[in-house]
C-alpha angles and dihedrals in degrees: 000000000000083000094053092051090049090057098044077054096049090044093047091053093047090053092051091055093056094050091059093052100041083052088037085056095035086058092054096054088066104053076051089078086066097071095142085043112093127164101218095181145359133205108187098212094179141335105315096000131110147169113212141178111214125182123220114192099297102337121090124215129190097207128174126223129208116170097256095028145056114193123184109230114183138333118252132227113210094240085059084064116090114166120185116220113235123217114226129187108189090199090053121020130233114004089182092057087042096051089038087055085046092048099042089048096050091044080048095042091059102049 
């Protein structure tokens, strides 16, 4: 009985599992209709609040979001844009937030 009852438990949690995964595919296939749509950067100005620079096939726009709003804010021209490449290190993280704490400590360490 009590291992019955452990299997109908085991079974029940691997269902579930596929379930989230099959709903978690089946979400990115949507954001997958937005292939000229891409967020360039994001400022977050407040709680949901944010400023952002999208890219629309080859147009540029600065909008602002609000939680119940989307504003355009401007259009873009492509020398406003000015994106920094990130370094990324997938063994190690962020080299960027790694090298920005470095550089804070050592500008702190000689005050």
């Amino acid at each position: 009985m009590l291992a019955t009852l452990i299997i109908v438990i085991i079974l029940i949690v691997y269902l579930s599992y596929l379930f989230s995964k099959l709903v978690a595919k089946s979400s990115f296939k949507t954001d997958s209709r937005a292939k000229g749509i891409k967020l360039l950067d994001r400022a977050v100005v407040g709680t949901d609040r944010s400023i952002d620079i999208i890219q629309v096939n080859e147009r540029y726009f600065l909008i602002g979001n609000t939680a119940t709003n989307m504003v355009c804010l401007a259009e873009l021209s492509k020398e406003d844009i000015i994106i920094e490449k990130k370094e990324y290190d997938e063994e190690n993280g962020s080299k960027l937030f790694q090298n920005m704490m470095f550089d804070k400590w050592k500008t702190k360490k000689k005050k």
